[in-house]
C-alpha positions as CSV (number, residue, x, y, z in Angstrom):
1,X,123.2,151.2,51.3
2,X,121.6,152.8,54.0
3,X,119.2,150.2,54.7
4,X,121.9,147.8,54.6
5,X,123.9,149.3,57.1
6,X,121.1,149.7,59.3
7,X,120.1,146.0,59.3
8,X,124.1,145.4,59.7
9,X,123.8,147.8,62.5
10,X,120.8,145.9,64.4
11,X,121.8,142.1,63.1
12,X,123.7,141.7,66.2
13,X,120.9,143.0,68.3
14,X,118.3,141.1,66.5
15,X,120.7,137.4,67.1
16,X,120.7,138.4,70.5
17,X,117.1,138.3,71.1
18,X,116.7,135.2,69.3
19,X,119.8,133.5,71.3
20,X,117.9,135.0,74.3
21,X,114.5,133.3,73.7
22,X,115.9,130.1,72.4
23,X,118.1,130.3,75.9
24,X,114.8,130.8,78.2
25,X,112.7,128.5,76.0
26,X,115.3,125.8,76.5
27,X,115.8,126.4,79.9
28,X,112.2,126.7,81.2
29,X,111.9,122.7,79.4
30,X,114.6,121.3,81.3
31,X,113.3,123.1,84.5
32,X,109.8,121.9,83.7
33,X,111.3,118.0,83.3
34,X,113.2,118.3,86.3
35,X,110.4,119.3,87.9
36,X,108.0,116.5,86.7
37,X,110.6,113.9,87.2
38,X,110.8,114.8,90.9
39,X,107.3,115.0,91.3
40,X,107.3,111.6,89.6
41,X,109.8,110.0,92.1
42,X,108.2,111.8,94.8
43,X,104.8,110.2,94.0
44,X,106.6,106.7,93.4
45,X,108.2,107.0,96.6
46,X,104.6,107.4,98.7
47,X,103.5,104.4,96.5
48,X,106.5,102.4,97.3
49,X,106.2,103.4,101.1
50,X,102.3,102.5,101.3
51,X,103.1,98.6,99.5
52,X,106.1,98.4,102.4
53,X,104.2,99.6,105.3
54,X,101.1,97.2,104.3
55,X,103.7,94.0,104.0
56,X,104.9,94.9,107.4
57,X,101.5,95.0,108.7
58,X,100.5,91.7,107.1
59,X,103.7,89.3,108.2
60,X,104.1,90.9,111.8
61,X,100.4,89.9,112.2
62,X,101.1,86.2,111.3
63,X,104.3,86.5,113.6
64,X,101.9,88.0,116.8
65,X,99.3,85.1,116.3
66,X,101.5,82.4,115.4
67,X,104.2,83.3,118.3
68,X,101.2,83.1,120.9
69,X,100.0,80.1,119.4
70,X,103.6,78.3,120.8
71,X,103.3,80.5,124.4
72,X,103.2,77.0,125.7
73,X,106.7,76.2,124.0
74,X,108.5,79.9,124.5
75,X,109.9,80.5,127.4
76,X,109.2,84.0,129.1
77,X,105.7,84.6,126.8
78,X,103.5,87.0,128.5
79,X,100.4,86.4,127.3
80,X,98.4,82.7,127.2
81,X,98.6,80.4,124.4
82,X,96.1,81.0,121.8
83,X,93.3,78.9,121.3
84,X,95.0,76.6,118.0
85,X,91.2,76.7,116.1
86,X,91.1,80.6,116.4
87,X,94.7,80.9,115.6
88,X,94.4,78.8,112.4
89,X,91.1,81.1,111.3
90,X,92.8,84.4,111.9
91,X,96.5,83.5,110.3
92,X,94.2,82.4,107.1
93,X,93.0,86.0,107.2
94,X,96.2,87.1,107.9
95,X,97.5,85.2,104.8
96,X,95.1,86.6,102.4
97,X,96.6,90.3,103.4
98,X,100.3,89.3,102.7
99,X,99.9,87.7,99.5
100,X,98.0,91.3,98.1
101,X,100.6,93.2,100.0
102,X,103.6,91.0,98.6
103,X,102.3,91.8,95.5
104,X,102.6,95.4,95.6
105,X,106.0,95.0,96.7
106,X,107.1,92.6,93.7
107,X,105.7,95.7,91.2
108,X,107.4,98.7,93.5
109,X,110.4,97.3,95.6
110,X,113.6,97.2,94.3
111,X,115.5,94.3,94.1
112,X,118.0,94.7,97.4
113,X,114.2,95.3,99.9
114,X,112.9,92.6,97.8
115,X,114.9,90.0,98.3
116,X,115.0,91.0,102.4
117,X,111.1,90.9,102.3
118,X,111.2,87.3,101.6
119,X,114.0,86.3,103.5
120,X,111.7,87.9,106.4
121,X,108.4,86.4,105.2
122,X,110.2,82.9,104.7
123,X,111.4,83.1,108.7
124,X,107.9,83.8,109.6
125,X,106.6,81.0,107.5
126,X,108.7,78.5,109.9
127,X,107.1,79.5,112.8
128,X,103.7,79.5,111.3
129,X,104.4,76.2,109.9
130,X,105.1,75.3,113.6
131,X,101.8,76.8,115.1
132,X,99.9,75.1,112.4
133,X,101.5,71.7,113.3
134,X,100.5,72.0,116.5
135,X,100.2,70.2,118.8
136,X,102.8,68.3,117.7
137,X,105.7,69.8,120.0
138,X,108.0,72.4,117.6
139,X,111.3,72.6,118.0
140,X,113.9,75.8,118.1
141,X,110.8,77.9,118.7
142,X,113.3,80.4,120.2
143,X,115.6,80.5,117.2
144,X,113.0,80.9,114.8
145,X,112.0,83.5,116.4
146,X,115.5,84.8,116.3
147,X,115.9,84.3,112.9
148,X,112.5,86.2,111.9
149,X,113.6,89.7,114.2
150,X,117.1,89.3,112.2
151,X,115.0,89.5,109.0
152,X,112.6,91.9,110.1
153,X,115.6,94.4,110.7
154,X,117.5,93.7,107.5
155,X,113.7,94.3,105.5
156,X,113.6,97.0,107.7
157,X,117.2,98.6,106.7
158,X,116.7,97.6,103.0
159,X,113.4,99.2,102.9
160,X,114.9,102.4,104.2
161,X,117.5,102.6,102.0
162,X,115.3,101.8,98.9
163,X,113.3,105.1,100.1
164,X,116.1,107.6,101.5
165,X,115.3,107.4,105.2
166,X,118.1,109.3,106.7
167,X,118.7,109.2,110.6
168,X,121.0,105.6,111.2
169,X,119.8,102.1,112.2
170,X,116.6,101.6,114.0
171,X,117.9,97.7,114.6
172,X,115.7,96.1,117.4
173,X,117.4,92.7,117.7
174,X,120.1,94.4,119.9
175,X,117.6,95.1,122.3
176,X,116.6,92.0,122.4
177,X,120.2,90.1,123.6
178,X,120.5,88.3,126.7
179,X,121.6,90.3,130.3
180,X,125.0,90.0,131.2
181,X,125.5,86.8,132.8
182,X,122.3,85.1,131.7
183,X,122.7,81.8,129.9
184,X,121.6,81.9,126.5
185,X,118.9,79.1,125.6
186,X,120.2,76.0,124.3
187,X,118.6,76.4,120.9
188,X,120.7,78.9,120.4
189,X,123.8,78.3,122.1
190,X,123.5,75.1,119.5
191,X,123.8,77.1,116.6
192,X,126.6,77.0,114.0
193,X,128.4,80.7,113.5
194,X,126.7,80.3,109.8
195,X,123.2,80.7,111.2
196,X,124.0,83.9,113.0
197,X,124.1,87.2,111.6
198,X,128.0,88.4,111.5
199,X,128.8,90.0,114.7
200,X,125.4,89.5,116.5
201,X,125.6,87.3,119.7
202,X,122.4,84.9,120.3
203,X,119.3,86.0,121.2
204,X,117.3,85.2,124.3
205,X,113.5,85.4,124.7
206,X,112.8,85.2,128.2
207,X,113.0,88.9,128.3
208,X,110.2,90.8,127.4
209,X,110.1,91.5,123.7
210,X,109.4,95.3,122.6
211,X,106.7,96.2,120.2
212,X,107.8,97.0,116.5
């Protein structure tokens, strides 16, 4: 009897050890899970961020030489047309860089920068298309160019979102809308409401255009 009552006596004791280690063991697993899923995101994230930045590199390099290809046929360029045998060599280049990039986006992007990637690349195609084609004379050089900085800021908004970028919009297109006053070009003025983004008025590029 006396050994019963003292294993009665330290049964509760002896439960609460075990309830105690089970407790610490079960809460050190979940800490250590939490702790490799973040460090899983966190590592997907810098991936993600690496396949963006490189796509951005790749299609705003086929924008710069195919836009300066057509200096003749933009009003306002600052810098001479460029030479159309050179400009084919280096958008070829240029070419090879955005398919491997736009690869990389297609395995980490979700579906929302995605789709603005190649709304973006598919405006830049149209003015390559147009550099290549010279020098047949292009037309709505202006409002292809337009329609490639609206795409570059929705990618650009998209791919923030997709990575939790805090801090508002970093929209350039704004900057890039016609003085008070100024006539718009006709290209635009031309345009249906349908082929402008809601609540943006038309661009103009005879203003100088700011890096991005």
């Amino acid at each position: 009897m006396s050994v019963l009552g003292s294993l009665g006596t330290q049964l509760p004791a002896l439960l609460g050890v075990l309830i105690g280690t089970a407790g610490t063991m079960l809460a050190t697993g979940l800490n250590e899970r939490t702790r490799w899923r973040r460090s899983q995101t966190v590592r997907w994230d810098e991936r993600r961020l690496d396949a963006y930045v490189e796509l951005t590199k790749a299609v705003k390099e086929i924008h710069a030489v195919a836009t300066q290809m057509l200096g003749e046929h933009r009003p306002g360029a600052r810098r001479p047309a460029l030479d159309h045998h050179e400009g084919v060599a280096r958008l070829a280049e240029a070419d090879v860089r955005h398919t491997l990039a736009w690869e990389s986006v297609l395995l980490l992007g979700d579906e929302a920068t995605v789709r603005a990637a190649a709304e973006w690349r598919h405006a830049v195609r149209d003015i390559e298309s147009a550099a290549r084609d010279l020098p047949r004379p292009p037309t709505d050089v202006p409002g292809m160019v337009h329609r490639a900085d609206l795409g570059r800021d929705r990618f650009y908004r998209a791919a923030r979102e997709s990575l939790g970028v805090r801090g508002g919009s970093v929209e350039q297109v704004r900057h890039l809308l016609p003085k008070p006053g100024r006539p718009e070009p006709a290209a635009l003025a031309s345009r249906g409401p349908r082929d402008r983004d809601p609540g943006q008025p038309a661009d103009s590029h005879d203003q100088p255009r700011p890096s991005a």
